[in-house]
C-alpha positions as CSV (number, residue, x, y, z in Angstrom):
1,X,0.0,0.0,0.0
2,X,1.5,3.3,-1.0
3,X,1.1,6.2,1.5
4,X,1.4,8.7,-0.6
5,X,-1.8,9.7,-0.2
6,X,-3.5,10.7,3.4
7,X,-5.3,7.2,4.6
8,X,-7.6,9.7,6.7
9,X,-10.1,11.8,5.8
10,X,-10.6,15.0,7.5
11,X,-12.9,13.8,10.1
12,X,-11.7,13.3,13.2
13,X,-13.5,9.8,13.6
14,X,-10.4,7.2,12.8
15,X,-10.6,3.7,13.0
16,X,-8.6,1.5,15.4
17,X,-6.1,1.0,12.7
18,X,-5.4,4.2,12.6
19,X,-5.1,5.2,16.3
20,X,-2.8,2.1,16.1
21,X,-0.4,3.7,14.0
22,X,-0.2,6.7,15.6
23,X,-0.3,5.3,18.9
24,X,2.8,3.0,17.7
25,X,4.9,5.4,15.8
26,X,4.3,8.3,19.0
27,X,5.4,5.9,21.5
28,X,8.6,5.4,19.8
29,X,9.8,9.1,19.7
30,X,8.4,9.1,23.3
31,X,10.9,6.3,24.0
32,X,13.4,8.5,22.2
33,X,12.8,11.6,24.2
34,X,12.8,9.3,27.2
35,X,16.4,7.6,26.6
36,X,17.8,11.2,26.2
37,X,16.5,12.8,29.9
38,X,16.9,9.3,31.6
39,X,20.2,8.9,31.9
40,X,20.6,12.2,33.3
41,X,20.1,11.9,36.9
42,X,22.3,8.5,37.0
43,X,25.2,10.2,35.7
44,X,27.0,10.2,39.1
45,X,26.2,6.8,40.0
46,X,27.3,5.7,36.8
47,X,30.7,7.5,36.8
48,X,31.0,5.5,40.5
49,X,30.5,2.5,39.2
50,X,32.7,2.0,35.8
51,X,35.4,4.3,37.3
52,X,34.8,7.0,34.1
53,X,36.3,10.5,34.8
54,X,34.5,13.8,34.2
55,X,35.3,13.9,30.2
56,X,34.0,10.2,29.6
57,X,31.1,10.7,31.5
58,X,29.7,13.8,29.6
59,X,29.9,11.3,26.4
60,X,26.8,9.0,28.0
61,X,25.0,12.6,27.1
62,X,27.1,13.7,24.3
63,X,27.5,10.6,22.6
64,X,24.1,10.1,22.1
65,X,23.5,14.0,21.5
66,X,26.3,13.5,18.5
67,X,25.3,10.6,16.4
68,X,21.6,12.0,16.8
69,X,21.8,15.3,16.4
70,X,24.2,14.2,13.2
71,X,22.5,12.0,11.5
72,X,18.9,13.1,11.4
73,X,19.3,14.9,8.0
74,X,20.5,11.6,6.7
75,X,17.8,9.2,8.7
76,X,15.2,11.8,7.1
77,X,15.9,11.6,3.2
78,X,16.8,7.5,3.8
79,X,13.4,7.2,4.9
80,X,11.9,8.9,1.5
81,X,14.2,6.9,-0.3
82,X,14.3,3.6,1.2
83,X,10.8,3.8,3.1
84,X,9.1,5.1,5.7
85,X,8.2,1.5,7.5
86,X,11.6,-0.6,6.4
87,X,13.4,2.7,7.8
88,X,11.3,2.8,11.0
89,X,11.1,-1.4,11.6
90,X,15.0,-1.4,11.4
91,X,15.9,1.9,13.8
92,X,13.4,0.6,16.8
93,X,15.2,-3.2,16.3
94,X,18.5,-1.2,16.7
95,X,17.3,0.8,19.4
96,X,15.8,-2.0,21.2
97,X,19.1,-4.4,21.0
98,X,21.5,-1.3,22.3
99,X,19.4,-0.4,25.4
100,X,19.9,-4.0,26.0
101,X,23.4,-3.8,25.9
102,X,23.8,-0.7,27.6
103,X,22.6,-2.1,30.8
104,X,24.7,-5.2,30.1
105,X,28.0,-3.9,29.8
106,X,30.6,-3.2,32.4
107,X,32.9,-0.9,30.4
108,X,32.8,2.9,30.2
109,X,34.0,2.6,26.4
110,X,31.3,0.4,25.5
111,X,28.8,2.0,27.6
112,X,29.7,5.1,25.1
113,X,29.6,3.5,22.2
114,X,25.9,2.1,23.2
115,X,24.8,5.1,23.2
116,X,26.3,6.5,19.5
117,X,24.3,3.0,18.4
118,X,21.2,4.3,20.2
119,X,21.3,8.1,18.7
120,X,22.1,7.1,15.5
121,X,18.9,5.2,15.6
122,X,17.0,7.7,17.4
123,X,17.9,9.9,14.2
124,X,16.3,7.6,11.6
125,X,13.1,6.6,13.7
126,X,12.6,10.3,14.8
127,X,12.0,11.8,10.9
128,X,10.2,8.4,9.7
129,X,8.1,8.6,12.5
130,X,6.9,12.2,12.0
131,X,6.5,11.5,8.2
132,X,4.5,8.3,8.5
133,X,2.2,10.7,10.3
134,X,2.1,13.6,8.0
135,X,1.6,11.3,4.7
136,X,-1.3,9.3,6.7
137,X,-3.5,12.2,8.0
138,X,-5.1,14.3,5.6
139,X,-3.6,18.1,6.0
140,X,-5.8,20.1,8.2
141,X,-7.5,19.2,11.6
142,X,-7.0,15.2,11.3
143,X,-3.2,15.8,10.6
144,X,-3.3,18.8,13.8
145,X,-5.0,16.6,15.9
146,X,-2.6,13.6,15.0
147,X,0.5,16.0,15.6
148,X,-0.9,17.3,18.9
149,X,-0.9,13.1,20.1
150,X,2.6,12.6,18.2
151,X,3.9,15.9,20.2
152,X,2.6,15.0,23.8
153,X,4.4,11.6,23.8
154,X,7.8,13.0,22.8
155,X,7.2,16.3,25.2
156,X,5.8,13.8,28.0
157,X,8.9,11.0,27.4
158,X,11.0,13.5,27.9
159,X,9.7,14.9,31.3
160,X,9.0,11.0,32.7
161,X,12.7,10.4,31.5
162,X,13.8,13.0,34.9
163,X,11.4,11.2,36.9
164,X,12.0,7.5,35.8
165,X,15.4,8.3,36.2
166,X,15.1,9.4,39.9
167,X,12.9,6.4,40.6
168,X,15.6,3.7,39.0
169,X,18.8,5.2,39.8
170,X,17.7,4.3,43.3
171,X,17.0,0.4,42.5
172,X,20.0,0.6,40.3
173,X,21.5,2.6,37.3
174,X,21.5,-0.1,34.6
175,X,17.5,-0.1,35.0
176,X,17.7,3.5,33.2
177,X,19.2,1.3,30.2
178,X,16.7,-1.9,30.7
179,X,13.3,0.2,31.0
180,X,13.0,1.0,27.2
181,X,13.8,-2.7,26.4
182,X,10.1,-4.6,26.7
183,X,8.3,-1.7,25.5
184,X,11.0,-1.0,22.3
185,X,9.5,-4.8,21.4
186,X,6.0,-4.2,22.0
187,X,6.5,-1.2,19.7
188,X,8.5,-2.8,17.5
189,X,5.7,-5.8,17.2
190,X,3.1,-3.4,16.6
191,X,4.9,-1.3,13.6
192,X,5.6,-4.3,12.0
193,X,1.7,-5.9,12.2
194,X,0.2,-2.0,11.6
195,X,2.6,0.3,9.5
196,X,1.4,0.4,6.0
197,X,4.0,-0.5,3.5
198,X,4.9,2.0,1.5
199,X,7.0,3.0,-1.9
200,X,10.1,4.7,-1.6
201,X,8.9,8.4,-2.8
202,X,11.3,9.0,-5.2
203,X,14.0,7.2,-7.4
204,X,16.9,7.5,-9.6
205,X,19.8,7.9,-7.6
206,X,21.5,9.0,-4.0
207,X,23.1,12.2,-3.6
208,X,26.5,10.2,-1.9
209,X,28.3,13.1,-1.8
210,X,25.7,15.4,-0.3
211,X,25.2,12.4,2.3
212,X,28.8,12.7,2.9
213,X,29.6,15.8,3.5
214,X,26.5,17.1,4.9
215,X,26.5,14.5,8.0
216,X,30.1,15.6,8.5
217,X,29.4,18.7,8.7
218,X,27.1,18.3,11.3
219,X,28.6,15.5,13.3
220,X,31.4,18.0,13.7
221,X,29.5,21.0,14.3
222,X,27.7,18.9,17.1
223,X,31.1,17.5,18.5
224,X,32.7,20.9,18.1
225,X,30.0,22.4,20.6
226,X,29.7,19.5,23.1
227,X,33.8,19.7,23.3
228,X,34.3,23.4,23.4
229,X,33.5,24.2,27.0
230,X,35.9,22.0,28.2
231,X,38.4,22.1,25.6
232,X,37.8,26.2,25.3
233,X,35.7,28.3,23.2
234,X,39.1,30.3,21.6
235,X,41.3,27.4,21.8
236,X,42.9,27.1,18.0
237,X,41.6,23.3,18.2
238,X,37.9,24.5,18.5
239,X,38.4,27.4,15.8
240,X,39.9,25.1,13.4
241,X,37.2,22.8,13.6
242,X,34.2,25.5,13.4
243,X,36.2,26.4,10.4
244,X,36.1,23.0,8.9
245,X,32.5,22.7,9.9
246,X,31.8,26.0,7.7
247,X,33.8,24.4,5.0
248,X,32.1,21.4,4.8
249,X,28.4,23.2,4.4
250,X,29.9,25.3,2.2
251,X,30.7,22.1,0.3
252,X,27.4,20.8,1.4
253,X,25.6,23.6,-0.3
254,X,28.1,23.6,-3.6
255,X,26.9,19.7,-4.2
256,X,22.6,19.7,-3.3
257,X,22.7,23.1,-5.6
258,X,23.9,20.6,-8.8
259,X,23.0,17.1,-7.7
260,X,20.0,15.5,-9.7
261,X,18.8,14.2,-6.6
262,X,19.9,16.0,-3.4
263,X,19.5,14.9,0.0
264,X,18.5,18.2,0.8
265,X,16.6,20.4,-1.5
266,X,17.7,23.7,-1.1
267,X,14.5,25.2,-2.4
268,X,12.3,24.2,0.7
269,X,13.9,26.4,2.9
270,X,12.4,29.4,0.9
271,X,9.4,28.4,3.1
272,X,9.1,31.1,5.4
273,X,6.9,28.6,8.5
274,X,9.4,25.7,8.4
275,X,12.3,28.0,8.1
276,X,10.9,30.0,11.3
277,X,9.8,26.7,13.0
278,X,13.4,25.0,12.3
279,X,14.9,28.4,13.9
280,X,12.7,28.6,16.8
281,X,12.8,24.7,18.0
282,X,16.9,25.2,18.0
283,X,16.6,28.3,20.3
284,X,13.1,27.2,22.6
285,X,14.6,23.8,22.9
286,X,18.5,25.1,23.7
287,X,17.1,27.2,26.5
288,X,15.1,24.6,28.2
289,X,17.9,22.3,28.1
290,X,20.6,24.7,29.6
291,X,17.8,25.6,32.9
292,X,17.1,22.1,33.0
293,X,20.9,21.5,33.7
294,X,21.4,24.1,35.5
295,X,18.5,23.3,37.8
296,X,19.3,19.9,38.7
297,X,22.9,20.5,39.6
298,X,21.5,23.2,41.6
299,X,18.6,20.6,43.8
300,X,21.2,18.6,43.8
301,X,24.6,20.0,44.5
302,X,22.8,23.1,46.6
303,X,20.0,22.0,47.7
304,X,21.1,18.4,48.6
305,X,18.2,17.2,46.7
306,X,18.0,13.1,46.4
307,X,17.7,12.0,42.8
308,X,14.2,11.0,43.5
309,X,13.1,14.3,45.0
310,X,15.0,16.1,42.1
311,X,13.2,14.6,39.4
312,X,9.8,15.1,41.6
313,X,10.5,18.9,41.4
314,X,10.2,18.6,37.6
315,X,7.0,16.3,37.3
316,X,4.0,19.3,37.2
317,X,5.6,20.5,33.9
318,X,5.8,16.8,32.8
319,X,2.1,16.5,34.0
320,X,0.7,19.7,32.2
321,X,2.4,18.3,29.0
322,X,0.8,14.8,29.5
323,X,-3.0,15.9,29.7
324,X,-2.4,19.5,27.8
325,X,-0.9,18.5,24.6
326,X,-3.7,16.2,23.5
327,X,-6.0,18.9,23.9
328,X,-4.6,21.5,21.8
329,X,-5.4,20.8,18.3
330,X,-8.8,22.6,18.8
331,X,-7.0,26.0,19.7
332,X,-4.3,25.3,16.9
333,X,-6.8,25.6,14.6
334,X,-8.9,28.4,15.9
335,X,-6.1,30.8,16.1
336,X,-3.0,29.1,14.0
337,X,0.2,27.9,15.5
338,X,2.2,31.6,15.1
339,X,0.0,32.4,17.7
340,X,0.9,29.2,20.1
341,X,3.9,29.0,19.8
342,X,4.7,32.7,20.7
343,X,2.4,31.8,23.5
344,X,4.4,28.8,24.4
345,X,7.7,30.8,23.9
346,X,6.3,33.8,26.1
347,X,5.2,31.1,29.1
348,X,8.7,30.2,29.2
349,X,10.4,33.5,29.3
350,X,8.3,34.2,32.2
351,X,9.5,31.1,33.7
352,X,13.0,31.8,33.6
353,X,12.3,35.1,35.0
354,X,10.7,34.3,37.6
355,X,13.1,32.1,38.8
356,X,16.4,34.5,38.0
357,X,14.3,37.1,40.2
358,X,12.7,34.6,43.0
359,X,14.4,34.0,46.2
360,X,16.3,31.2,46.7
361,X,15.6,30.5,50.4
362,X,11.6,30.6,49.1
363,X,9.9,27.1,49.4
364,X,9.6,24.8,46.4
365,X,5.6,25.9,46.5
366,X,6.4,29.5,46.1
367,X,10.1,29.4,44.5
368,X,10.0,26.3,42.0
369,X,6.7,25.7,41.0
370,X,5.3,28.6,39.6
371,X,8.3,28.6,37.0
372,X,7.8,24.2,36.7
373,X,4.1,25.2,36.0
374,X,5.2,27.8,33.2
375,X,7.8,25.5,31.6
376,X,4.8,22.8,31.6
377,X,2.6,25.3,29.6
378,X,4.9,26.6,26.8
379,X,5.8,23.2,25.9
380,X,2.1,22.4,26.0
381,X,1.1,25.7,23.9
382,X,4.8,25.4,21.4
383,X,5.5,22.0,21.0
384,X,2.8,20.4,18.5
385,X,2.8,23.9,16.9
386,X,6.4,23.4,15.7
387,X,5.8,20.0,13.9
388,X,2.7,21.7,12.5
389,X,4.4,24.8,11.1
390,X,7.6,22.9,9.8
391,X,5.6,20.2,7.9
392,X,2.4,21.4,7.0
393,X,1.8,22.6,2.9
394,X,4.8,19.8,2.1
395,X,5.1,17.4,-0.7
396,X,4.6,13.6,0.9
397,X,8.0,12.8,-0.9
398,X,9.6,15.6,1.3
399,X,7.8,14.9,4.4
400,X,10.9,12.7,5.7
401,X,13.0,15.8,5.1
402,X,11.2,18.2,6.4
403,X,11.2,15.7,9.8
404,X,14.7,15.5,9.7
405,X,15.5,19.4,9.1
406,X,13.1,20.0,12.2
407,X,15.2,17.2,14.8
408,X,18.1,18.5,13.7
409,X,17.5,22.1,14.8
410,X,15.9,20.6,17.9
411,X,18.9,18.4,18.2
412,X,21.8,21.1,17.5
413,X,20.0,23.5,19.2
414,X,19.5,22.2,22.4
415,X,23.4,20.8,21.8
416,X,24.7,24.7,21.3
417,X,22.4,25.6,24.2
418,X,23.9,23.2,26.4
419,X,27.5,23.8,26.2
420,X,26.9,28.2,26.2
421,X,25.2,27.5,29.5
422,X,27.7,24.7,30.5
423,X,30.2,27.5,29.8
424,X,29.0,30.3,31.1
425,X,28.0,28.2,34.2
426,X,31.8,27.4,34.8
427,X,33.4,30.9,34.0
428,X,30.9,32.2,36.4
429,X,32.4,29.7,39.1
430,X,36.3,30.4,38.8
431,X,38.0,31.0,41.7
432,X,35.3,29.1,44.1
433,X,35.1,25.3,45.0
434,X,32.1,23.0,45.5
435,X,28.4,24.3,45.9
436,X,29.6,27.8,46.1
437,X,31.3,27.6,42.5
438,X,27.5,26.1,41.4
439,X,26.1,29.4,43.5
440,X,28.6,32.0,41.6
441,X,27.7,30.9,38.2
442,X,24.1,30.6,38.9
443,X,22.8,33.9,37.9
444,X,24.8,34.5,35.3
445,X,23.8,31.1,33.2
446,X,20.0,31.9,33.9
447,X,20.4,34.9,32.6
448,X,22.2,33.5,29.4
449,X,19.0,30.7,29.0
450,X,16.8,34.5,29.6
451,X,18.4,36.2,26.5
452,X,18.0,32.8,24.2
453,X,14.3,33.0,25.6
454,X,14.1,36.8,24.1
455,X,15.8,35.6,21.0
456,X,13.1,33.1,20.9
457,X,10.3,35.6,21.2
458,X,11.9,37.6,18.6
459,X,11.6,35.2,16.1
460,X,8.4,34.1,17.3
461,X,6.8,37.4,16.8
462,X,7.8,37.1,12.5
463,X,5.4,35.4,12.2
464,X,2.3,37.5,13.5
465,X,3.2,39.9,10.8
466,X,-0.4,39.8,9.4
467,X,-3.3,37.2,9.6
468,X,-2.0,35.0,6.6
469,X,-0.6,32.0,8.7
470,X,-3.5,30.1,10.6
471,X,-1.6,26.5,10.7
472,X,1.2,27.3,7.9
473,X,-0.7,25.9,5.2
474,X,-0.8,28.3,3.1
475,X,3.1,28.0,2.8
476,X,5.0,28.3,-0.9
477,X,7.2,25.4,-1.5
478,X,9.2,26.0,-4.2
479,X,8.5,23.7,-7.0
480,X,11.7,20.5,-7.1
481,X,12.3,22.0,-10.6
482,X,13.8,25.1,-8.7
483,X,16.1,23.2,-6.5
484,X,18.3,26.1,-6.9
């Protein structure tokens, strides 16, 4: 059966078939989002146990951060190429063998390269996943409603990763690993008796050298950035590779402008929605990431927070994500998503604020929450606006790579957000030891994550420029003739 044409109508009446596909291909970028916030809190007990110093142990994050971040372009175009279902079957059964092994192994080294394994297929399930949707629900409210599902379960996995991982790094770290193992199989079960089979969108040929040197381009742009805060920002290693990374999209660009069949079509980024929802998801996304680091170092290095109370001080934004995001798809349509997500991205900003400007000694009720509450709703309000905005008005045959585009500036973004807060976090600490080093660089790294939350307003507010975009629909995609 070909999907290249919507299996729903436009009602919002589906059959169990089609919940089961949604259901199926949702819980897999869920388990996705999960694997990436679970391993968080274990981190220490983890370094305790294999004997890994502070620069290994950043790679359980970083390695994973790395191979997904750099290969989603790729995993996105494979899975117009290849297919959506042969693409998606074959990532979950490589996702579900490496969590295995993860909580197996006994090694730091392997433990690392577990988690390359478990990104790289994070980057091929993540694109196939949000394309199988977008090619199966008819454009409009089916596909919003759909989206607003598909978005809950990966905003939701990645909250219940922080409080998983508080609850199982008590019983034992390797549990973190184990976890995503029965349901990867009950997933992976499911795709295989439910997915559609589908033709590969386009053939012809494969843009290998596009493939080549766009992925190394941004497996070293990733790397660069995770390495940089540690290695430093003006060191003449980290310049000379930002200035190989610019060479290598320069080279990047040079080959999809004349390739028959790129990997990238240059001509889709003329649309202005997915160009503004790839730029906003890098910035809302690399702000959240830098307070949520921040944050728990400071429950838990500060405050003395356990690792179970630590992830419980994150759960009511994980809760408000859970039962808001299904319920949004209504609104979406009413008022269009440059309207939620500037919402979302406002909630946020006051969020960060308030918890710059709050005082510290104030309880959790009174100093945490409010901010936890806010985080909860601008994920709730942005989230499922993104993937609307950055996918919506689409050819099918382009619907992998317009999937793949939008997790790699989710990816990247949240990689560069990471390591300016990471470094501003240190610098801020020189001179002091301990908690108090934490307590120096404080302020200044919230009010870094603050000014990428104006930046995100910023570009938020481009798109109320007139009553045009209601869900981005109405978006020009350049026809493939003007690749150019």
């Amino acid at each position: 059966m070909s999907t290249t044409s919507p299996l729903s109508t436009t009602s919002t009446r589906w059959d169990a078939r089609l919940w089961g596909v949604l259901l199926t291909v949702s819980l897999v970028v869920g388990l996705d989002a999960l694997d990436v916030s679970m391993v968080g809190v274990a981190l220490p007990v983890i370094q305790a146990d294999l004997g890994l110093s502070t620069s290994a142990l950043q790679w359980v994050v970083s390695g994973y951060v790395l191979s997904y971040g750099g290969l989603l372009l790729l995993g996105g175009r494979t899975a117009d190429l290849l297919g959506r279902r042969r693409v998606f079957l074959v990532a979950v059964a490589v996702f579900t063998v490496t969590s295995l092994l993860g909580g197996l192994v006994d090694n730091g080294v392997l433990l690392i390269v577990t988690r390359l394994l478990k990104g790289a297929s994070a980057a091929f399930t993540a694109p196939a996943a949000l394309s199988i949707i977008t090619t199966t629900f008819a454009e409009g409210p089916a596909r919003n409603r759909a989206l607003g599902i598909f978005a809950v379960f990966g905003a939701s996995g990645y909250s219940a990763g922080l409080v998983f991982s508080g609850v199982l790094t008590e019983v034992g770290w390797r549990w973190t690993f184990f976890l995503p193992v029965p349901i990867a199989l009950i997933a992976l079960v499911a795709a295989y008796r439910l997915l559609p089979h589908d033709r590969p969108e386009r053939s012809g040929g494969y843009d290998l050298p596009g493939a080549v040197t766009g992925v190394a381009a941004m497996l070293l742009l990733v790397y660069t950035v995770v390495e940089a805060p540690e290695v430093g920002w003006a060191a003449p290693r980290t310049l000379l590779q930002f200035v190989a990374t610019a060479v290598l999209l320069a080279a990047f660009v040079f080959v999809e402008r004349r390739s028959a069949h790129p990997l990238v079509r240059l001509g889709i980024l003329r649309s202005g929605p997915l160009a503004r929802a790839n730029l906003g998801v890098s910035v809302f996304f690399g702000a959240y990431l830098g307070f949520q680091f921040v944050v728990m170092l400071y429950f838990q290095s500060v405050l003395q927070w356990s690792a179970l109370q630590t992830a419980l001080g994150f759960l009511p934004a994980a809760l408000i994500v859970a039962f808001g995001s299904p319920r949004m798809d209504p609104l979406i349509d009413r008022v269009g998503t440059s309207r939620t997500i500037a919402a979302g991205v406002i909630a946020h900003l006051a969020g960060y604020l308030l918890f710059l400007l709050v005082d510290r000694d104030a309880p959790y009720v009174l100093g945490v929450l409010p901010s936890m509450i806010l985080l909860g709703a601008g994920f709730t309000l942005a989230f499922a606006s993104f993937n609307i905005q950055a996918t919506a008005g689409i050819p099918d045959d382009e619907q992998g790579l317009a999937g793949g585009l939008l997790n790699t500036s989710l990816q990247v973004g949240g990689a560069i957000g990471l390591a300016i807060v990471t470094a501003v976090l240190v610098a801020g600490g020189e001179g002091h030891t301990g908690p108090d080093a934490l307590l120096a660089g404080f302020t200044p790294a919230l009010t870094v994550i603050t000014g990428f939350a104006v930046l995100g307003l910023v570009i938020a507010l481009t798109g109320l420029r007139g009553r045009r975009d209601r869900t981005a629909a109405s978006a020009e995609i350049a026809p493939a003739a003007d690749a150019s």
